[in-house]
N, C-alpha and C positions, 0 to 999 in steps of 0.2 A: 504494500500500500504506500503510497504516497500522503505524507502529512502538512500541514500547513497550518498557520496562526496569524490570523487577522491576513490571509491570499500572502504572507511571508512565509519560505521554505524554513520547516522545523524538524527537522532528519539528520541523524548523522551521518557518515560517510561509510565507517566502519563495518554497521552492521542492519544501519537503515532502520534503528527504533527513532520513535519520539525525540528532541531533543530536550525537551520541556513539558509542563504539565500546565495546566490552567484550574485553579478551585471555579467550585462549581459556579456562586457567588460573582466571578468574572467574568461569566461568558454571557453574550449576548446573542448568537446563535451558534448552532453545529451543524454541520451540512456535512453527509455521504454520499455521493455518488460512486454508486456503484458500479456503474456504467459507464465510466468519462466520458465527459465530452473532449473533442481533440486540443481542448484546452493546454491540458496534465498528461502529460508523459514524464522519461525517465524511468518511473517505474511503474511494472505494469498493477490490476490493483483496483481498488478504491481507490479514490479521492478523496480524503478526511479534512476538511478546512473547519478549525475555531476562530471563530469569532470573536472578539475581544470587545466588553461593551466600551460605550464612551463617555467624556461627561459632557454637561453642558452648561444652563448660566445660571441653574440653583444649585447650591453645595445639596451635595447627598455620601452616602457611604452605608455600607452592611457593617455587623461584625459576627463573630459566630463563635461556638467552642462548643469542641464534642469530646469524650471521656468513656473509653471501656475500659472497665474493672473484671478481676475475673471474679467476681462476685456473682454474674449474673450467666457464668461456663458451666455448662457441666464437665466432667474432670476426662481427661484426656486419656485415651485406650491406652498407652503406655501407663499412665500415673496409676490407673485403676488394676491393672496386673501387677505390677509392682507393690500396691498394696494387700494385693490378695496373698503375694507369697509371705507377706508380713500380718498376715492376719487382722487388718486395719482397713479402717477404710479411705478411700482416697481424693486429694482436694484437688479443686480445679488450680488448673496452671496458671500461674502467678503472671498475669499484663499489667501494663497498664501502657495503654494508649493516649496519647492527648494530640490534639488537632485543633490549631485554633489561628484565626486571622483574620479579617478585614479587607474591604475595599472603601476606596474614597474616590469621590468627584467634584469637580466643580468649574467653576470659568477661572480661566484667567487674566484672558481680557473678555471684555462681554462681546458678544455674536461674532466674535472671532478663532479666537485660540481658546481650547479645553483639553482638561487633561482628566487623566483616571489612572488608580493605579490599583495595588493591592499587595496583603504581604499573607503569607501563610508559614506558619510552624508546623512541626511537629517532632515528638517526645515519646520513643518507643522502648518499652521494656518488656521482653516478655523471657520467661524460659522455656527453651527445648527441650521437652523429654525424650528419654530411647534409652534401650536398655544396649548394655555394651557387655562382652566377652571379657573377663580379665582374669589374672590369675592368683590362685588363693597363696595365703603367707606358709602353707603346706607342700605346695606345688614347689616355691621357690628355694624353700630349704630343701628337697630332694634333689632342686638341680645343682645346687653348691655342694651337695655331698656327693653328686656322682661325680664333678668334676676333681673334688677333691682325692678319692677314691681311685680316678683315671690318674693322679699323680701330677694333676693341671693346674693354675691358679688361675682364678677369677681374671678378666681382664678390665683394666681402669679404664675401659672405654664403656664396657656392659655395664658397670656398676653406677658410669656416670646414664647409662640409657636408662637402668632399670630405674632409675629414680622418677623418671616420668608417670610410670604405671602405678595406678591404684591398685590395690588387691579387697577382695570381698571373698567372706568362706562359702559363699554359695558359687563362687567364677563367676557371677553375671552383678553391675555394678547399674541401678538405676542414675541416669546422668542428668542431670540440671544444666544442660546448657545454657549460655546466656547470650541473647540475641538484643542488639539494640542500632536503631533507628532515630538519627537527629539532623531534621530536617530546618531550613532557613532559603525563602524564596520571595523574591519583592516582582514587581512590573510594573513600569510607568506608559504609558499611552495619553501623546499631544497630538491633539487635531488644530493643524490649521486653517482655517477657513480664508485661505490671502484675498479673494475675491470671487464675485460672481460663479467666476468660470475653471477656479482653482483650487485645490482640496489636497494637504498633505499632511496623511497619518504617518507618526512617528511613534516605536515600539521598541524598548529595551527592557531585556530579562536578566536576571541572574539569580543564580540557586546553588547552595552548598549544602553538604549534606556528608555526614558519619556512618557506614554503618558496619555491623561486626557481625558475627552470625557463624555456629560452628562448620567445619568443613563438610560440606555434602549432607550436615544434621542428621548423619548414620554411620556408625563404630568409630566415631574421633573420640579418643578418650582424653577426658578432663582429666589435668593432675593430681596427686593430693597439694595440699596447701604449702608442705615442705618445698614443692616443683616450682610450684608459679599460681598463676592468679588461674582462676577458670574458663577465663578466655583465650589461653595461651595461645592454643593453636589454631583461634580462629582466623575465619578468613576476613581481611576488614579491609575496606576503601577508607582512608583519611588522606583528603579532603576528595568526594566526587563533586566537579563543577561542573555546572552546564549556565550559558548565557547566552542571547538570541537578540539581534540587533534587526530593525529593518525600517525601511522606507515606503507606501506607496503615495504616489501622487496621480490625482484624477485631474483631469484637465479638460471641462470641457469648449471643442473647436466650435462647436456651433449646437443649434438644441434636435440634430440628429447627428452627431460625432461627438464619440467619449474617446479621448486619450489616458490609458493605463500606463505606468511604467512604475516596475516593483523591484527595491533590493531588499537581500536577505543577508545576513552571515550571523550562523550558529557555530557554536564553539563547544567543545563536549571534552571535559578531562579525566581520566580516571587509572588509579592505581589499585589493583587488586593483589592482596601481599598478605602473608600469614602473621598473626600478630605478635612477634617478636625478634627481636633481632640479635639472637645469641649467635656468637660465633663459633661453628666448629670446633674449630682450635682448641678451644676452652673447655671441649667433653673431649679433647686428644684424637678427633677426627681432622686429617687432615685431608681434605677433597681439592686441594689442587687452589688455584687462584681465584678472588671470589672479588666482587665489588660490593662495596659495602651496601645496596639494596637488594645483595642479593645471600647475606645472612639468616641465617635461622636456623633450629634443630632440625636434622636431618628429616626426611618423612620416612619412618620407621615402619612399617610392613611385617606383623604376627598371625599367627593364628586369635590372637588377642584382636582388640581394636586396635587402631593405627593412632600412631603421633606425628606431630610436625608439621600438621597442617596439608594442602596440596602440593605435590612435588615438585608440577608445574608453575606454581605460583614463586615470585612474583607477575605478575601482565602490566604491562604500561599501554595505556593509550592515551598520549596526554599531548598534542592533541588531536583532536577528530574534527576537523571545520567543512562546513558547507555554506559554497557562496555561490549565490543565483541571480544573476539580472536580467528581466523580461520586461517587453513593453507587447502590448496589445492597442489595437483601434478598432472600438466599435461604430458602425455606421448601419442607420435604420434606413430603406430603398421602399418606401410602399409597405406592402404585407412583408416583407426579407428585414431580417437583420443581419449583417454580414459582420463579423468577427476575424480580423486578421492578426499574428503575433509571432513572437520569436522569442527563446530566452538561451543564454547562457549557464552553464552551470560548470563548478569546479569542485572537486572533491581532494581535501587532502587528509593524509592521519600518518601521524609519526606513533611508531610503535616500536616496544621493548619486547623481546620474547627470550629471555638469555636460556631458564629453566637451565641455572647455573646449581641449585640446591640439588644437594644428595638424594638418591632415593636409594633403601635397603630392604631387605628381605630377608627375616631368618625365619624359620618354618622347622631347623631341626632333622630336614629331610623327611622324616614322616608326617609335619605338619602334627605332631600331639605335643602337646600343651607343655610337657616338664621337659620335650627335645627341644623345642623353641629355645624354653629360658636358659636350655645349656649351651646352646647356637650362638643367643643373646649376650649370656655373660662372657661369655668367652670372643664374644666378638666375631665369632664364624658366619658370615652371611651365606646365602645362596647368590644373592645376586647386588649388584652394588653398579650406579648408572646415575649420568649427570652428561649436563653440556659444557661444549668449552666452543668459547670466541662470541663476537660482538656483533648484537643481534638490533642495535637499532637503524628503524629503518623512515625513509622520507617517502611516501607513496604519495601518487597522486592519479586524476585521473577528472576529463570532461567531457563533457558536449555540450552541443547545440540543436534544438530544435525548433522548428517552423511549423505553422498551422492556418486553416482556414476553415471557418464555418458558418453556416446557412442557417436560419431559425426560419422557416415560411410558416407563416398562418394561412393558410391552403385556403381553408372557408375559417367562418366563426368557432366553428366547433372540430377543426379539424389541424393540427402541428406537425410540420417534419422539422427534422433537422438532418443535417446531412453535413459533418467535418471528413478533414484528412490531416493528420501532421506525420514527419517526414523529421528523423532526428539521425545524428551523424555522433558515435560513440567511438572514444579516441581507446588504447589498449592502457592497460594499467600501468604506471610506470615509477620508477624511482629515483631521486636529484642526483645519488651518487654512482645509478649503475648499480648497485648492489642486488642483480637479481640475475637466474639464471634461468636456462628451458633447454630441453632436451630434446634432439635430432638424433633420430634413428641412423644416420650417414656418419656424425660426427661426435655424440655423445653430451655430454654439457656443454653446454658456452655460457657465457656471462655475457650479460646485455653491454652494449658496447663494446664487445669483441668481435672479430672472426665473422662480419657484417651482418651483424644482432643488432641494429638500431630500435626494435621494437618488440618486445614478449610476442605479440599478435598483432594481425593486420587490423586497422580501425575499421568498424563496425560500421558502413555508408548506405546499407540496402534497408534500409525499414520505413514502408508506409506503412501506416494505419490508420486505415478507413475507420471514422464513425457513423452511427447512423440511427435514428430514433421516432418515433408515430406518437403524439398523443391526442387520444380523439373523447369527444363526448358525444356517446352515440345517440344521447335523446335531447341534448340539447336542455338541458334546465340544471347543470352542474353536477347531477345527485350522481353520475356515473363516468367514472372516469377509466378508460384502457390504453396502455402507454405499451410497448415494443423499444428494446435497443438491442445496440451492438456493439462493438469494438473489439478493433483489433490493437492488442498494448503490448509495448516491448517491454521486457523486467531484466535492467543492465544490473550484473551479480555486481554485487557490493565489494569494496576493496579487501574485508575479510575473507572471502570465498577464497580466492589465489595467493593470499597473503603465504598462510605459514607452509606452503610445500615450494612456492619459485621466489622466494625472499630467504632465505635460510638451508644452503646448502653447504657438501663438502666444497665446494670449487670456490664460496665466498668462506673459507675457515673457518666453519660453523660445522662441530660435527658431534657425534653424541660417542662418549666411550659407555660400552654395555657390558657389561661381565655378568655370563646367567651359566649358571656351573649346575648340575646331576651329580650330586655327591653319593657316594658310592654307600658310605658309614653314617651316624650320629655323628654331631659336632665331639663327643669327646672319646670315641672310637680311637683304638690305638696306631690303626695304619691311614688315619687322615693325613692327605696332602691339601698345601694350601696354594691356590692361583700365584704365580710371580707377575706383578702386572705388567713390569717392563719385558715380560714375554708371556703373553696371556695364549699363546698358541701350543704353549707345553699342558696347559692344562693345571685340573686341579680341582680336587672335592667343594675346597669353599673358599671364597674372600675372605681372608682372614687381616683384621683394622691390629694394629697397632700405634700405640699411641703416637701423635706426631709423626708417624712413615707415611706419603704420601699412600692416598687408596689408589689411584692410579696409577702410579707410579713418576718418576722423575723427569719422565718429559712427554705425557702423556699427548697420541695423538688418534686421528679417527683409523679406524682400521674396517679397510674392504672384505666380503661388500656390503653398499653403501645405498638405504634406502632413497629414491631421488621421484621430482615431481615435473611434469611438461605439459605444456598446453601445446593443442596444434595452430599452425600458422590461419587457419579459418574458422577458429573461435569465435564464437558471436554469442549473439542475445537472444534469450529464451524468448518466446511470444505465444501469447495467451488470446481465444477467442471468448469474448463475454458476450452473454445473449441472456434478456429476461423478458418477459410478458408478467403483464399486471393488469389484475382488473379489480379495480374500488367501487364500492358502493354505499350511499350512503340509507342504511336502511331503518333507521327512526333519527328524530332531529339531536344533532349534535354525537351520531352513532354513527361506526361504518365500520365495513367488513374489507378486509384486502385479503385476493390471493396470487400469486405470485410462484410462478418459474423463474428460478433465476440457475444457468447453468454457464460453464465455461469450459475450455480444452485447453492443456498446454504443451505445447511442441518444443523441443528445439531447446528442453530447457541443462541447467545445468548439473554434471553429472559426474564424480571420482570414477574411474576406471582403471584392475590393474593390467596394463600391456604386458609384463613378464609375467604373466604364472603360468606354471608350464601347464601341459593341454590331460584333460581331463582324464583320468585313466594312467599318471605318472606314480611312481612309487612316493607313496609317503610319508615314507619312514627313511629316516637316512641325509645323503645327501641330494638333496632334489635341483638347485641349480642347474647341475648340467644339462638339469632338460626344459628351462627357461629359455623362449624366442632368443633374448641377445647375449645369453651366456656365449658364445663363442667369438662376438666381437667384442661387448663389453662384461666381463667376468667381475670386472671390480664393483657393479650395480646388482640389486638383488631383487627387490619392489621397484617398480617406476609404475606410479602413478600419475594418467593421465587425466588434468578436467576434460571433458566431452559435452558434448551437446545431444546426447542420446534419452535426456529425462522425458516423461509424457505425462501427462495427467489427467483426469476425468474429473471434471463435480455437479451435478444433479442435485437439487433439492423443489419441496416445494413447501412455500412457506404462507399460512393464514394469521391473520391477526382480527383482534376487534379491538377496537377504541371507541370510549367513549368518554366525556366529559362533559361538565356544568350540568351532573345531575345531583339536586338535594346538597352540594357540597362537593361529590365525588366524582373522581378523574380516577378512570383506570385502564389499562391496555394490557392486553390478554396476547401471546406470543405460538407459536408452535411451526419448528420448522421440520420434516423429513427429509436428509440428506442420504448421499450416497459418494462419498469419496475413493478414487481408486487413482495410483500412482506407482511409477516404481521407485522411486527414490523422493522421500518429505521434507531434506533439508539439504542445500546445497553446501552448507557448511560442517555439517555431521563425516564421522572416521569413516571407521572400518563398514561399522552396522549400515551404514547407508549405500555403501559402494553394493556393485552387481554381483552376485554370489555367483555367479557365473559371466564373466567379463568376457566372452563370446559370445553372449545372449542376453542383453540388457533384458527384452523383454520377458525372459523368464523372471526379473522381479517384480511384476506386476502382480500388486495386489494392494490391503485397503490402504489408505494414506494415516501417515501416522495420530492425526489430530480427526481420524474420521469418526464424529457424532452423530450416529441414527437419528436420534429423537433429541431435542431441545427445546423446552414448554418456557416460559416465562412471564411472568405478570407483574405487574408496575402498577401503587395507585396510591392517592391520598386522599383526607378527610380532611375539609376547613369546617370548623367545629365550631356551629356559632354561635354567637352572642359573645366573643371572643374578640382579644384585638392585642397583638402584639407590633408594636411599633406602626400602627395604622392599618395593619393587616391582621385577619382571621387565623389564632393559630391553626397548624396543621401538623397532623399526622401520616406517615409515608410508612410504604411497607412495600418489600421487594420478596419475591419468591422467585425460586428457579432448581429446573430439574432435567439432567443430563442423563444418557446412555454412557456406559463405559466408552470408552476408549480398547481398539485395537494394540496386541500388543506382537513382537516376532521372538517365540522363542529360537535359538539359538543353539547346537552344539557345542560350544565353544572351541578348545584348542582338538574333540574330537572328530578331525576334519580327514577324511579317508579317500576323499574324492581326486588327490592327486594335485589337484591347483597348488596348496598351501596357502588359501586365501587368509586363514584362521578364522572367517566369518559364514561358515555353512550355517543354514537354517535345517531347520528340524523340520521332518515328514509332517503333514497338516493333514488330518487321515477323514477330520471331521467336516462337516460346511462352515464359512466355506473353504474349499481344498484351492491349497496354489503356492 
């Protein structure tokens, strides 16, 4: 979808959410088009524009505050087994919520200039319950005495890890995590009124905001209070910014020509980074060379719950800017309104991806609970993996597109419209060069090499016809049936390509992995331990000593070497939208809508792996040599290609009733039947999304991941009268809503026998529907 605030672009670049929010209190309307008109391109979609109201030449202003308490919760399915095994019974989860702000207006000169703004807080506390695996004070004395026993000592590295873990005599540890949200957001909005025939709205936002929240709020284990605080290893944004600047000016040429021209620039910043910044060094992990935001306790990996936070973290995107300049001229010809316009647009996002922090794994080999902690204390991992080299990058990326459109009032009771816009999308790119693509001829190159001027050719082939009917078939209003079309291009977001052709071996960016098959337990008499500065002799475990490099002394990437390419005729997905509607209105101030709204998508975007060898290969063993480019390139292992092979189907039909200014009450009744079907839901999702068969994309066709059968909803309130708060009847609101599950793909995981090595087979589907 495409988003907008006051007809100003409010989208980031990165990954195309909102770039801001608007309370409710500031908006002066909301408009969806579902259908665009050839106004909106860029992305394919709705059309979502806010409305920002205005002031004028009496001061006015709201103010508001809203407050949940868990007072009014019943107790959370976690909290209530938890106290069933404690024979107690169980309290609701401690929130507290607060929400509160204000809008103001007024003149500032009279029947000229006015302005409006508005500020909103918010103040979030709540705790996360979930029960967590951990190990009893039982467990761990057994494993210091078998090592003892094996004639081993503890190592100062385990002893500084095991500090982390809680222990409980039952192994299972109910967790109180702690989630908190602190919000601060103002907007100002000045109308000019220069004259008769001149009109310029002015709009600046800015919004910051804290928030902390445990990792994935499933098996992150909280320390005891000896470790750290209980947010340790959350995952926190201090400071998320977002601010949103724009322009438009109305100018009208004559009293049938309107002059539009609109700037926008949104700004979007954000760090996402585990909440603490201990250095390795200090638990006698040494992982090699680190920058300081990219400190923190390893993420540790048990049969227990995990520490440390995500592995992957920290992320930077700071920042993510979208800037848009369009002008439009509207001109009325008789029964024709003719709309013509063009806009500019630039997308840039500087982004961090180092995912420089440790990740470890001890399991003990059998993965039971007392070989773990002897795994643990002794420092024996199975597997131990990090990045090395510098991952910041300058993306960017634009276009330009053009448009034309026809509004004919046919008869009185009869509207076409009839657009086309025509948009020119440049390939993604980056200020330093620092990106690569791979050629099945010549293997990687890096952009500005070896006459690489550009990842992909620019994207110059897209019209997209609009097209739309609305009629009243009896002439007296009460019935109204409407028809559209559009055909919309959806240019993938600079996320989609970012982390596979921004971050390779060729730009010094490479991942050391060490995942070892230990033969013994960790404190087994004939363990061998990995030497890292020759990881190719092998070896039962990684075994950390204090201050010895885990990597070893001059750690580098070793083939072969996961790699990502787009083809040179990379383009843009596109979407056909089509809906029929028929309204009626069938008692006063009542009406009923039913409504087809369907679409198709082609051409859209899509992971594919080009190496995995062909179906029917051994899978056991070593399978490269029967990888497509194992024999010209041996040093590649996975090459993942984006493609253009995605598709998609969506069918619903959807009834509503609305009614209002009856006795007081306003209410709308919802129900939609859907039917979603796709082969791949996200253009930004791993492994799970890619084709389980990469010679057959359309063998992944089936339901789409967000496909909801059934979706009911009602909306309505009560002005209560003989009532008056601030000149108005108060009122009472109440929202209901009721969904169909969601589709889900179970998975085999690593037992994939099919020969590919894709590691992403789906499981037999034996029931309806089968696919």
């Amino acid at each position: 979808d495409r988003y907008y605030g006051d007809t100003v672009l409010n989208q980031t670049a990165i990954i195309g959410i909102p770039a801001t929010l608007v309370p409710m209190d500031a908006i002066g309307d909301f408009t969806v088009q579902q259908t665009p008109s050839a106004e909106f391109g860029v992305k394919g979609g709705a059309a979502v524009n806010i409305v920002m109201k205005s002031g004028g030449n009496t001061p006015h202003g709201t103010g508001y505050y809203f407050r949940h308490d868990d007072w009014t919760d019943s107790p959370n399915f976690f909290d209530i087994r938890a106290a069933q095994k404690l024979g107690k019974n169980a309290d609701p989860t401690p929130i507290k919520n607060q929400q509160y702000g204000g809008t103001f207006g007024g003149p500032i000169r009279k029947d000229k200039v006015f302005f409006f703004g508005y500020y909103e807080g918010q103040r979030l506390a709540v705790t996360t319950p979930y029960d967590v695996h951990v190990p009893t004070d039982q467990q761990i004395a057994q494993a210091r005495s078998r090592i003892a026993s094996a004639g081993l000592q503890v190592n100062a590295i385990g002893e500084n890890l095991i500090k982390f873990y809680p222990t409980d005599p039952t192994g299972t540890l109910h967790v109180a995590g702690a989630t908190v949200a602190n919000m601060n957001t103002f907007s100002l909005k000045v109308d000019h009124q220069l004259n008769q025939s001149n009109l310029i709205n002015e709009r600046v936002f800015y919004g910051r905001s804290f928030q902390s929240a445990p990792a994935g709020n499933s098996g992150e284990i909280v320390p005891p209070a000896s470790a750290g605080a209980v947010d340790l290893f959350n995952s926190v944004t201090d400071p998320t910014l977002a601010a949103l600047t724009g322009l438009v000016w109305n100018s009208t040429l004559s009293n049938r020509t309107l002059l539009e021209t609109r700037f926008g620039l949104n700004y979007f910043s954000q760090t996402i980074e585990p909440n603490n910044k201990i250095d390795p060094k200090s638990l006698g992990i040494n992982t090699g060379p680190l920058d300081a935001a990219d400190l923190g306790v390893p993420a540790v990996s048990t049969p227990f719950g995990h520490i440390g936070g995500i592995g992957g973290y920290p992320i930077t995107t700071a920042p993510t800017t979208n800037m848009q300049v369009s002008s439009s001229l509207t001109h009325t010809m008789g029964q024709h309104t003719m709309k013509v316009g063009a806009s500019w647009d630039y997308a840039y996002n500087r982004s961090v991806r180092n995912q420089a922090r440790t990740s470890l794994t001890a399991n003990g080999r059998s993965s039971g609970d007392v070989d773990a902690l002897v795994g643990l204390l002794l420092a024996r991992f199975e597997s131990a993996n990090r990045s090395f080299g510098a991952t910041e990058r300058h993306m960017s990326q634009q276009s330009v597109g053009a448009f034309i459109n026809d509004d004919w009032k046919a008869t009185p009771r009869l509207t076409l419209s009839l657009g086309l816009r025509y948009e020119i999308f440049t390939p993604v790119s980056e200020r330093d060069k620092l990106a690569t693509n791979f050629f099945a001829d010549r293997g990687l190159v890096q952009l500005g090499t070896t006459g690489l001027d550009q990842l992909y050719k620019a994207d110059e082939n897209n019209f997209g016809p609009r097209a739309g009917l609305a009629w009243d078939p009896g002439g007296d209003g009460r019935t109204s049936v409407r028809f559209g079309y559009a055909l919309t291009y959806d240019a993938p977001q600079i996320g989609v390509v970012h982390p596979g052709l921004f971050s390779t071996p060729a730009l010094s960016v490479f991942r050391v992995s060490f995942s070892q098959q230990p033969r013994f337990v960790p404190d087994a008499a004939g363990v061998t331990c990995l030497d890292p500065n020759n990881s190719t002799a092998g070896g039962d475990y990684v075994c950390l000593q204090p201050g010895v490099p885990v990597f070893g002394s001059s750690p580098t990437g070793a083939p072969p070497f996961n790699i990502f390419g787009v083809p040179d005729d990379f383009h843009l997905g596109y979407y056909h939208y089509f809906h029929a509607t028929v309204q009626r209105e069938v008692f006063r101030n009542s009406s009923v809508t039913l409504s087809y709204v369907g679409s198709r998508g082609n051409d859209l975007v899509w992971r594919k792996e080009i190496n995995a060898p062909p179906v029917g290969s051994p899978f056991s063993g070593s399978v490269d040599a029967f990888r497509p480019f194992f024999a010209r390139f041996p040093q590649y292992r996975s090459i993942v290609e984006f493609t253009n092979d995605g598709k998609s189907w969506y069918d619903s039909l959807q009834l509503s009733f609305r009614q209002s200014s009856w006795h007081g009450i306003n209410t709308q009744y919802n129900y939609t039947l859907s039917k979603c079907t796709d082969y791949n839901s996200g253009n930004r999702d791993a492994a799970n999304e890619q084709a389980m068969n990469p010679y057959d994309p359309s063998n992944n066709e089936g339901p789409c991941g967000f496909d909801i059968r059934h979706n009911f909803n009602l909306g309505g309130s009560y002005s209560v009268p003989g009532t008056s708060v601030g000149g108005a009847p108060l009122q009472l609101g109440t929202v209901f809503t009721a969904l169909s599950g969601r589709p889900f793909t179970p998975g085999v995981g690593t037992f994939d026998q099919s020969g590919q090595s894709t590691g992403f087979l789906r499981a037999d589907c034996l029931a309806t529907p089968i696919y």
